[in-house]
PLY file of the C-alpha trace (Angstrom):
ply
format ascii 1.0
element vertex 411
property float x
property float y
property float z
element edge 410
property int vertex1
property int vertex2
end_header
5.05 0.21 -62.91
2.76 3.12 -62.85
1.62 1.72 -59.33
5.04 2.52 -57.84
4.96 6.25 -59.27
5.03 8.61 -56.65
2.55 11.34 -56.36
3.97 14.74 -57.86
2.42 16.64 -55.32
3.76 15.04 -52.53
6.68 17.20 -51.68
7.87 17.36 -48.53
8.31 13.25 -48.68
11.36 13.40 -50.24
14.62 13.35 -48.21
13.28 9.80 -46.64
13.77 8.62 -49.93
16.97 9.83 -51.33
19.05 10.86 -48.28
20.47 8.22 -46.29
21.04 10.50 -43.00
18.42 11.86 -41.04
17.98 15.97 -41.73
16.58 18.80 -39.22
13.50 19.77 -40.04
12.90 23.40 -39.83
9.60 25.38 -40.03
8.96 28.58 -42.03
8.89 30.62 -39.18
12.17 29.05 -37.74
13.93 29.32 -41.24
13.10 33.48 -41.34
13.90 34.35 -38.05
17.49 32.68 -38.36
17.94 34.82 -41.62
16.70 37.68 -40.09
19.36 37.34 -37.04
22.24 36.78 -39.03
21.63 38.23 -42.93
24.48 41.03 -42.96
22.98 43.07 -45.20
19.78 43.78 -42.97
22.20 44.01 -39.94
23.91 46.88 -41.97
21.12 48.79 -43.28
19.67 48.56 -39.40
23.17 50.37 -38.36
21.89 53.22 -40.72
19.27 54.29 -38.17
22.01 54.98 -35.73
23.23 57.01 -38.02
20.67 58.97 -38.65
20.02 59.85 -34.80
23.31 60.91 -34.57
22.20 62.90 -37.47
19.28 64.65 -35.64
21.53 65.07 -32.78
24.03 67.17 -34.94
21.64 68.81 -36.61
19.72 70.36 -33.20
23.32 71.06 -31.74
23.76 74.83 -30.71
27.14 76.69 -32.27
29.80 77.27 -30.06
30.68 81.07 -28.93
34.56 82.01 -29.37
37.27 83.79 -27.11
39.49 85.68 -27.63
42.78 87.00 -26.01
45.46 89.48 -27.00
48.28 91.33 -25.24
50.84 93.91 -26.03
53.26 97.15 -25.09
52.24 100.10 -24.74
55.01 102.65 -24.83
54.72 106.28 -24.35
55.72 108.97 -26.99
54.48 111.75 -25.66
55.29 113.32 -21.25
51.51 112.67 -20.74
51.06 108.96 -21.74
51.04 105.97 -19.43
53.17 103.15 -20.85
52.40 99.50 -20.12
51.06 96.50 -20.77
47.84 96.46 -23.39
45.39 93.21 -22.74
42.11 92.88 -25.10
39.49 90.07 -24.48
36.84 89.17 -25.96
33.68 86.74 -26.47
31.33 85.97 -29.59
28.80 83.95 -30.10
26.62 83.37 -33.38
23.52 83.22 -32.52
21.21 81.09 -35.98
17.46 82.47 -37.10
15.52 79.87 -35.90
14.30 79.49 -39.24
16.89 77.94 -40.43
17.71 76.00 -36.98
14.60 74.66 -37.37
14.89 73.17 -41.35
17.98 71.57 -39.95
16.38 69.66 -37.20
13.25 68.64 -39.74
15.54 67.35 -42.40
17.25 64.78 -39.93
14.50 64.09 -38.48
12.97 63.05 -42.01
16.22 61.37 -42.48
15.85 59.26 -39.53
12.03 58.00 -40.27
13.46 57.56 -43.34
15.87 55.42 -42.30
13.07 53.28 -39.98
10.94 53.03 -42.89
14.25 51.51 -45.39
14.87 48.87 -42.16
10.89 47.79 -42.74
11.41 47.25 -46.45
14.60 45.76 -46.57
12.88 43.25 -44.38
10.33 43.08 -46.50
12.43 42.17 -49.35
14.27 39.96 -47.43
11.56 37.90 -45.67
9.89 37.67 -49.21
13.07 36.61 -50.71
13.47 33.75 -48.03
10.19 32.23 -48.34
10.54 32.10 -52.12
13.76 30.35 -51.97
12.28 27.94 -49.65
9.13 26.94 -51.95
12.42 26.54 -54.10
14.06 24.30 -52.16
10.89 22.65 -51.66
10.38 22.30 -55.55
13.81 20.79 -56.46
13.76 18.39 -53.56
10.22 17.04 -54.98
12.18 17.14 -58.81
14.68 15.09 -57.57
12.39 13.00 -55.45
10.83 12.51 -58.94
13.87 11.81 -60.62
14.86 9.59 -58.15
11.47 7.76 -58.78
11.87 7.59 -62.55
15.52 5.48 -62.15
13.78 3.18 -60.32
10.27 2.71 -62.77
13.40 2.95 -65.51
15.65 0.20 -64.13
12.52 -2.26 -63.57
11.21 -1.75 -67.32
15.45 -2.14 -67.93
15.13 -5.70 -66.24
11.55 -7.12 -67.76
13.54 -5.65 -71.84
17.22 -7.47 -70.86
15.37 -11.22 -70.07
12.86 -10.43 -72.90
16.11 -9.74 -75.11
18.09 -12.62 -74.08
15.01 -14.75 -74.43
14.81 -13.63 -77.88
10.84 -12.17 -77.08
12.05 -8.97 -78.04
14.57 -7.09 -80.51
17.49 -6.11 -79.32
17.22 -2.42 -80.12
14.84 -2.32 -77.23
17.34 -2.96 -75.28
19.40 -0.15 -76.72
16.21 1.98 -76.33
16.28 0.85 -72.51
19.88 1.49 -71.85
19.30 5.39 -73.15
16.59 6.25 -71.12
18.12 4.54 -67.86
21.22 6.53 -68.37
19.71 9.87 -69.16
17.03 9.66 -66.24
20.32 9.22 -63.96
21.58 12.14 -65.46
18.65 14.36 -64.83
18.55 12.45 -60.97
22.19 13.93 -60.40
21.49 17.82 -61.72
18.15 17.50 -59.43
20.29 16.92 -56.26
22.84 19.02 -57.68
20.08 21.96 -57.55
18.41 21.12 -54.85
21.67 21.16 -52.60
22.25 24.40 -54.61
18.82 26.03 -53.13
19.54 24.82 -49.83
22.98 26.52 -50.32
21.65 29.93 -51.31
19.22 29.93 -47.69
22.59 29.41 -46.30
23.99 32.31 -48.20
21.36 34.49 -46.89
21.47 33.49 -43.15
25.44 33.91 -43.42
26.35 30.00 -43.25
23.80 29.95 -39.60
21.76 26.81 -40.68
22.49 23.31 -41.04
24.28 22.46 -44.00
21.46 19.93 -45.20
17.87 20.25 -43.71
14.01 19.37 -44.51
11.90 22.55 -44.16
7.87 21.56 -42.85
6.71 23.12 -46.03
4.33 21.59 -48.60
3.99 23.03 -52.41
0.16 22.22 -51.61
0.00 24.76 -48.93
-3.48 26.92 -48.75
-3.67 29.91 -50.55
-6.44 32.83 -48.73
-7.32 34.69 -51.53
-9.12 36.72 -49.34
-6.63 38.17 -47.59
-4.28 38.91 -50.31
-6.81 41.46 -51.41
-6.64 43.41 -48.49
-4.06 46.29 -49.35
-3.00 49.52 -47.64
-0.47 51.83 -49.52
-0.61 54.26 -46.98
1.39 51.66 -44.17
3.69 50.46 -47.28
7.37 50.70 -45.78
8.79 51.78 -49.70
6.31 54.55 -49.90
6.71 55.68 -46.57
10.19 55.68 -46.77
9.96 57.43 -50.22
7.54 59.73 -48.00
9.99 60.74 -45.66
12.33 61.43 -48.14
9.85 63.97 -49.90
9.77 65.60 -46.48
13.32 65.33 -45.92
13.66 66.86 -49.28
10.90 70.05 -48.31
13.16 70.84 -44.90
16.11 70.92 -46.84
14.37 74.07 -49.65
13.03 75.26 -46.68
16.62 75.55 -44.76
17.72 77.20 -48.32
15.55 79.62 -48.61
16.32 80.84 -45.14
19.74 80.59 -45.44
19.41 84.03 -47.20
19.74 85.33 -43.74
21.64 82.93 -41.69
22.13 84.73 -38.25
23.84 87.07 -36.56
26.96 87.36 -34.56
26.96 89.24 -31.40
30.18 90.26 -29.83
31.43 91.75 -26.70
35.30 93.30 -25.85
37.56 94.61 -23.29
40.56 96.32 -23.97
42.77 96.91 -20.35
45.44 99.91 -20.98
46.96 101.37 -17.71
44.79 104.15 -17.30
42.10 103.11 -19.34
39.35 100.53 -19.88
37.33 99.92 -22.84
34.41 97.81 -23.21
32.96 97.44 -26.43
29.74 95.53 -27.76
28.85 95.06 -31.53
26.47 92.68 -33.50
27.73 91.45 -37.31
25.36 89.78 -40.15
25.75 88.78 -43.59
23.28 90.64 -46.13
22.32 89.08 -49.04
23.01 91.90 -51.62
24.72 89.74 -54.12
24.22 85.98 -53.25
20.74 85.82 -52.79
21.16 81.87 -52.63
19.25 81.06 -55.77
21.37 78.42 -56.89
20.91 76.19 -53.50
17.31 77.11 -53.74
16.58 75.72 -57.12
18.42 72.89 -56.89
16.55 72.11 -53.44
13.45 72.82 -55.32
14.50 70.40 -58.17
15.36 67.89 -55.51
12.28 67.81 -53.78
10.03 67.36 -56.86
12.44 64.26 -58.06
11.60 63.14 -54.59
7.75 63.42 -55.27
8.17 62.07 -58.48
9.69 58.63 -57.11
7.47 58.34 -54.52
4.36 58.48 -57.01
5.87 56.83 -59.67
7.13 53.65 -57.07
3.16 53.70 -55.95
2.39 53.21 -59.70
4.58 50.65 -60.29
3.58 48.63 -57.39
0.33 48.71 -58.18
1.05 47.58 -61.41
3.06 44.96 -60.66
0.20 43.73 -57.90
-2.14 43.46 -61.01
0.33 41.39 -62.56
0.78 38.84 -60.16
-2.95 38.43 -59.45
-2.92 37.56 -63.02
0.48 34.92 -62.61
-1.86 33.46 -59.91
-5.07 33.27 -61.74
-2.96 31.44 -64.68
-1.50 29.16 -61.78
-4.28 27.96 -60.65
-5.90 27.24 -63.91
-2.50 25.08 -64.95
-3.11 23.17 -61.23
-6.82 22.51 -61.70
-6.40 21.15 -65.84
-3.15 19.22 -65.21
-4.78 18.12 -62.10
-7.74 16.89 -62.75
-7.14 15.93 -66.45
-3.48 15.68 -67.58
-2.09 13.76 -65.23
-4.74 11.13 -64.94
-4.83 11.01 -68.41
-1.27 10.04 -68.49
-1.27 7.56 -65.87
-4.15 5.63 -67.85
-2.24 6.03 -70.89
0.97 4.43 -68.93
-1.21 1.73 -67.75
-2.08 0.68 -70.89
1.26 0.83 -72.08
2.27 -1.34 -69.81
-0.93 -3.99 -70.20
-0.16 -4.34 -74.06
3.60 -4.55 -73.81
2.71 -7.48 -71.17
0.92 -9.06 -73.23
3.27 -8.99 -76.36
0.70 -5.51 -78.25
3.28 -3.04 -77.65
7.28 -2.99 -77.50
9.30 -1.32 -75.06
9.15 2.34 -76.88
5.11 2.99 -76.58
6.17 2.01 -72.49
8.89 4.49 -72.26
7.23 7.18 -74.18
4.04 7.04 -71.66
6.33 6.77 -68.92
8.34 10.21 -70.30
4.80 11.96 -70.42
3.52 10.98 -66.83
6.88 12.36 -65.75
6.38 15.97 -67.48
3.04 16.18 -66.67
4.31 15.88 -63.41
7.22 17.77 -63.64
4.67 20.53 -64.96
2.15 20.25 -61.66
4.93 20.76 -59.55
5.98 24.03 -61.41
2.40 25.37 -61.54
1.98 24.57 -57.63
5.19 26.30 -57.22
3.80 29.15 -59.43
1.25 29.49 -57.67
3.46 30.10 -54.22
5.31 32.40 -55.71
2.29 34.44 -56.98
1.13 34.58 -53.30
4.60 35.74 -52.16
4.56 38.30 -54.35
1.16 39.63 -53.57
2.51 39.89 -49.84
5.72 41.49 -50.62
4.40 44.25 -52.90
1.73 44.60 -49.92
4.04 45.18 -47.66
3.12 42.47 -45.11
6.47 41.03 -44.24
7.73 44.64 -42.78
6.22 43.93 -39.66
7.37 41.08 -37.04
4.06 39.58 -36.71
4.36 38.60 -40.15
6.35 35.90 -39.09
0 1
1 2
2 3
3 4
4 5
5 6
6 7
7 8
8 9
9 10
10 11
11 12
12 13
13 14
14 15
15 16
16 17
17 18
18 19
19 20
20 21
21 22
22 23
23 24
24 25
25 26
26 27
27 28
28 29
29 30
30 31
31 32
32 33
33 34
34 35
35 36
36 37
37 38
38 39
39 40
40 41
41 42
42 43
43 44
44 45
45 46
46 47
47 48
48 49
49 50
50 51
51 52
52 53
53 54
54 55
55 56
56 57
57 58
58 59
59 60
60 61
61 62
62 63
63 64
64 65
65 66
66 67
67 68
68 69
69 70
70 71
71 72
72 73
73 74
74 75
75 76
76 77
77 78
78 79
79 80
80 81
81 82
82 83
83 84
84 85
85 86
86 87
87 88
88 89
89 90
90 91
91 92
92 93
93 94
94 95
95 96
96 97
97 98
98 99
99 100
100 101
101 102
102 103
103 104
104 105
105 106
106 107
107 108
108 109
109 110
110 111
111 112
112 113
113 114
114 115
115 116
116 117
117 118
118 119
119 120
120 121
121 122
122 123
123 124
124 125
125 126
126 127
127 128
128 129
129 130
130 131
131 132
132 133
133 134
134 135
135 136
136 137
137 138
138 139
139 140
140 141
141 142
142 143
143 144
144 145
145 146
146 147
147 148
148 149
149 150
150 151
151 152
152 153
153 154
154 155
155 156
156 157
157 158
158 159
159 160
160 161
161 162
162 163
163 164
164 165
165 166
166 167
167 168
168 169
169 170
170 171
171 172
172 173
173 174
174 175
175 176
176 177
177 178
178 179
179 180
180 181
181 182
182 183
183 184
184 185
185 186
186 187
187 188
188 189
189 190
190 191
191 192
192 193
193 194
194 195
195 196
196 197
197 198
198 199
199 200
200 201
201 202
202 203
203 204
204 205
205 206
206 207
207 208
208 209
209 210
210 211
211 212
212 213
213 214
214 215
215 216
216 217
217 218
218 219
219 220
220 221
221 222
222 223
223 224
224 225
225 226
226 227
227 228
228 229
229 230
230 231
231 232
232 233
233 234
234 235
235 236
236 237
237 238
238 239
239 240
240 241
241 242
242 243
243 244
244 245
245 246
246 247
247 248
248 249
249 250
250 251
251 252
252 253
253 254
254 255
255 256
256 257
257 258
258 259
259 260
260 261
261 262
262 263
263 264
264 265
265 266
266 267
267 268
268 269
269 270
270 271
271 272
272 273
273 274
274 275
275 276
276 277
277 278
278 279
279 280
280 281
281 282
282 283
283 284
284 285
285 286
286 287
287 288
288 289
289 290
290 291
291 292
292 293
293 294
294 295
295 296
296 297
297 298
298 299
299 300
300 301
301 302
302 303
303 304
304 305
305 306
306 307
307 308
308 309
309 310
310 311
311 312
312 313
313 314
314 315
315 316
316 317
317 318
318 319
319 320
320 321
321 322
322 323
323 324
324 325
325 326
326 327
327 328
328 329
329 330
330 331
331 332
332 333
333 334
334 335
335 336
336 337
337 338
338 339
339 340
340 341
341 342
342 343
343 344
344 345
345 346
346 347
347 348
348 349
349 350
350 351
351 352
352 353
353 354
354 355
355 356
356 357
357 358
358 359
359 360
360 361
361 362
362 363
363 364
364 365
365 366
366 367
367 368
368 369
369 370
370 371
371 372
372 373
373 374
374 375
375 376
376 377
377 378
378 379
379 380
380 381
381 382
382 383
383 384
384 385
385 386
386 387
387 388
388 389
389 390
390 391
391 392
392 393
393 394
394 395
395 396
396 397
397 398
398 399
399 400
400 401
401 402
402 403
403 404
404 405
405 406
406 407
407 408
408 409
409 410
């Protein structure tokens, strides 16, 4: 029976077996790019760097000057006044220190690299995020694959126990023994399609419903892993920290356009008053003195502001290295669960199952020392697949806290 057993590492091999349709089969890069064209939520954080030009545009705009019109009587009271019509115009126009002009235009403009920076990681996230789920869907299509495999192993060792039964070669609570295991392994064949068409339904989820509603994916749990290139790290091109970057800038502009507020501008103004005989013309310049808001409140809290800004951005740098450190060792441990299951376990198991089956042939054994091997060989099995899955998602990890999916070449 062992003979039949199916190799646990042997992956993408699966829908041949338990799908009766033919699937599309869709690559990594293929799989990605659809999610990336369609995922909402990256299509709405993208719409935030539109925002934020229209941000920089507001911000460099130039205030608009006023006008202003009035007309009245103008009746004599005394023999030597000129009655008639009164007309005043006039014209202002605030005119900003360029000080303050100039923190404006450097806080959007923080905003909007800002806002570049959050598209980069959110695709980040999101390309990680995809490729994980599809090492997932990979893993639950070999589970069921597996299950699938153990119903059929099962129902054989069901048939060989029934004639030994009713031949009276064997007791009958081997046959009750038999029945069990054949009806939990189709048990734990159903929740392994039930999750793998789950996984496949969450990729749908995060392409908004764009890909086929059952596909293969030309993935392989076996895939190479280049340590060498994981190792490679740059902080200073890491979209999170540049974005938390910008912010710190964004933050800087915005003390810098309080402290200057102190003396925000000036107003210069020009009038013309028309009486009948006479004509004044009038020009005048207004500004605000600080002499009791000195603008310490918006000051401090611009202050306090920026260094919670600096704060994240070192304390995000901190954690990702951390967390880098952390799944070099979820890697490490991966690969040492791969090469002992591997190279000992698993053989181990399938000798032990061959035995099994050689003394229950030939009348040494009963049905339960079968069954038993047969259960081990299956979570040994079971276990490879979840270290080699490990193992991907270790190396996913090390990319996404690396940054490497923020660029489109990454594909």
């Amino acid at each position: 029976m062992a003979a039949h057993a199916q190799n646990a590492g042997s992956a993408p091999q699966i829908s041949s077996t338990i799908s009766d349709q033919a699937q599309p089969r869709l690559t990594l890069t293929q799989l990605v790019q659809t999610v990336l064209e369609n995922n909402p939520e990256l299509r709405s954080v993208q719409q935030s760097s539109v925002t934020a030009q229209a941000a920089v545009v507001s911000a460099g705009a130039l205030p608009n000057p006023k006008l202003e019109w009035s007309r009245g009587d103008n009746k004599a009271r005394l023999a030597s006044a000129t009655p008639g019509n009164v007309q005043t115009m006039g014209i202002s126009v605030p005119i900003e220190m360029p000080s303050v002009r100039a923190a404006r235009i450097e806080a959007a403009e923080a905003g909007q690299r800002a806002s570049v920076h959050q598209i980069a990681a959110s695709r980040n996230a999101l390309v990680a995020q995809v490729k994980l789920k599809a090492y997932e869907v990979v893993l639950r299509q070999a589970q069921a694959q597996a299950a699938y495999d153990a119903v059929k192993l099962l129902e054989q060792a069901h048939e060989r126990v029934r004639v030994r039964v009713s031949s009276g070669e064997a007791a009958r609570y081997e046959i009750i023994k038999a029945d069990a295991e054949l009806i939990n392994a189709r048990q734990q064949e159903q929740s392994a399609r039930l999750l793998a068409e789950q996984s496949q339904l969450t990729l749908n989820r995060l392409a908004a419903g764009q890909l086929p509603s059952r596909f293969d994916l030309a993935l392989s749990l076996q895939d190479p892993v280049a340590q060498a290139q994981l190792k490679n790290v740059n902080w200073q091109s890491h979209p999170e920290l540049l974005q938390l970057q910008s912010e710190v800038d964004k933050a800087e502009a915005q003390k810098n356009g309080a402290k200057a507020s102190r003396w925000p501008g000036l107003e210069l103004r020009y009038a013309q008053t028309r009486e009948p005989d006479i004509r004044n013309n009038t020009i005048g310049v207004s500004m605000q003195i600080p002499l009791f808001d000195q603008r310490r409140g918006p000051i401090d809290e611009a202050a306090s502001e920026a260094e919670r800004a600096r704060l994240r951005m070192e304390g995000r740098k901190a954690e990702l290295e951390q967390q880098t450190l952390q799944a070099w060792k979820v890697m490490e441990m991966a690969q040492v669960r791969i090469k002992a299951l591997s190279e000992g376990a698993v053989r181990e198991a399938e000798s032990a199952l061959r035995v099994a089956e050689a003394a229950y042939r030939y009348g040494e054994r009963g049905i339960l020392d079968v069954l038993d091997a047969q259960r081990v060989l299956r979570t040994v099995r079971a276990d490879l697949l979840e270290a080699r899955y490990q193992l991907q998602s270790a190396r996913i990890e090390l990319d996404f806290l690396a940054g490497r999916y923020a660029q489109p070449s990454s594909l």
